[in-house]
N, C-alpha and C positions, 0 to 999 in steps of 0.2 A: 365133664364135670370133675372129675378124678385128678384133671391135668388142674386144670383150675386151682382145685385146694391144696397140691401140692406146692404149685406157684404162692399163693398165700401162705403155707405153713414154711417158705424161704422165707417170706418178706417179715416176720417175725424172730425170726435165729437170725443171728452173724454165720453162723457157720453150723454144719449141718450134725441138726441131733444136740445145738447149745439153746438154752433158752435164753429170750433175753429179758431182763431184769430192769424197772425202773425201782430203784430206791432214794425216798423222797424221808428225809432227815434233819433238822436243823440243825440238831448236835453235832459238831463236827467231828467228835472221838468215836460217838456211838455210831454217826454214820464210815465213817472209814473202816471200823471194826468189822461193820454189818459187809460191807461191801468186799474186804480183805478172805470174810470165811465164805461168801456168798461165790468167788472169783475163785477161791483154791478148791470150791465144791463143783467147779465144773460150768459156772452160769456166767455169762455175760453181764457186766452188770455197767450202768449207767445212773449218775444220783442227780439227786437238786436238791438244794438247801431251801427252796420255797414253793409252795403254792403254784405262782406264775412259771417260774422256772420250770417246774417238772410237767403243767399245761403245755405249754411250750414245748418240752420235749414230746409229749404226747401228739401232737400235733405234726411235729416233725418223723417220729421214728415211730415202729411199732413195738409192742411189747407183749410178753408172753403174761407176765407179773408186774401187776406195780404191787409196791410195799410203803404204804404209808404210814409215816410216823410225827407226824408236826404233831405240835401242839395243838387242840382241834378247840381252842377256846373263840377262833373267831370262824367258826367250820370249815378250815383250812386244808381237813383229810378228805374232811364230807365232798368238795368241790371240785376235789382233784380225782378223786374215787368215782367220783360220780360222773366227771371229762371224759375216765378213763372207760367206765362200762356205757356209757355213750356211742364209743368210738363202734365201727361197724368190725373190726376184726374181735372184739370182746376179750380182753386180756381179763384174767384171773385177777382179781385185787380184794387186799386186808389191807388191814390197820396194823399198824406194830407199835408194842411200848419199850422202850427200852431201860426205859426204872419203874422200879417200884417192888414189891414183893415178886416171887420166883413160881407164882404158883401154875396150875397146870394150863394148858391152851382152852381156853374157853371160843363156846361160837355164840353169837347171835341167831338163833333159828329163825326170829320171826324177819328179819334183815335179810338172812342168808351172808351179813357182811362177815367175816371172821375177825378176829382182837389175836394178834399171837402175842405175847408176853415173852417176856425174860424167861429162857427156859435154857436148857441144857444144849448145847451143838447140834447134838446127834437131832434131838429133839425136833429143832425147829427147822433142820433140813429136809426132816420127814414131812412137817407140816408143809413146807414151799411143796415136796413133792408133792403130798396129798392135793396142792389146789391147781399143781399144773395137770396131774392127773385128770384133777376132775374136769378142765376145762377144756383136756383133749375127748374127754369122753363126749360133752356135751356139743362137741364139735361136729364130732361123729354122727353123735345122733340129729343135728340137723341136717347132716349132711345125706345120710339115710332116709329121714324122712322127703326131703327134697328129691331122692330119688323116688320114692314112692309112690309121690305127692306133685307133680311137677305142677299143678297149682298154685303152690306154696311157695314156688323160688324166689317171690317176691316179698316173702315173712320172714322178718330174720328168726 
């Protein structure tokens, strides 16, 4: 079992101990910018400027994080968000805004989805940490339980 998840937590990094990063942006400043401080912080990152595009990518690679930020007027984050916790390795995914006021990172509780906003560097570096954190924890713990439970290896 042990070997197993190790093999899976390669098949998510390029290289060992980077995560990999799907960010999905139409704006092409805001996306290059996001992607510029995301790459000099240590993360692999990988964009789409659409919907299809970034499905596509999800299809093809794995990811640690996606970060969505389209414009969600025709549920264009919803779809892609929703591809990506679909998928059975379960990447970490928010929403991202890149305008509008600076105010602090808000969650969705009843969603569990997160909204990161225009915040500060430090800021929303912290925030990617907090979700890949929690996404390794949550790993863990099904992974624990599977051990516990070998019943259950068929429950993601």
């Amino acid at each position: 079992m042990a070997v197993r998840h190790a093999a899976s937590a390669r098949a998510w990094r390029s290289e060992p101990g980077v995560a990999r990063v799907l960010l999905v942006e139409g704006d092409v400043t805001a996306r290059l910018a996001l992607q510029a401080i995301l790459q000099a912080s240590g993360y692999t990152v990988d964009s789409a400027a659409s919907a299809p595009e970034a499905i596509d990518k999800i299809e093809k690679s794995k990811f640690a994080l996606v970060l969505c930020g389209l414009p969600d007027t025709q549920g264009a984050c919803r779809r892609v968000l929703d591809h990506a916790r679909a998928q059975d390795y379960r990447p970490a995914t928010a929403y991202l805004t890149t305008c509008g006021g600076s105010g602090p990172v808000k969650e969705r509780p009843r969603s569990r989805r997160v909204l990161i906003e225009p915040v500060e560097i430090p800021q929303l570096l912290t925030k990617i940490a907090d979700l890949l954190a929690d996404r390794a924890a949550g790993r863990e713990r099904r992974i624990m339980r599977r051990l516990r439970h070998p019943e259950l290896a068929s429950v993601n």
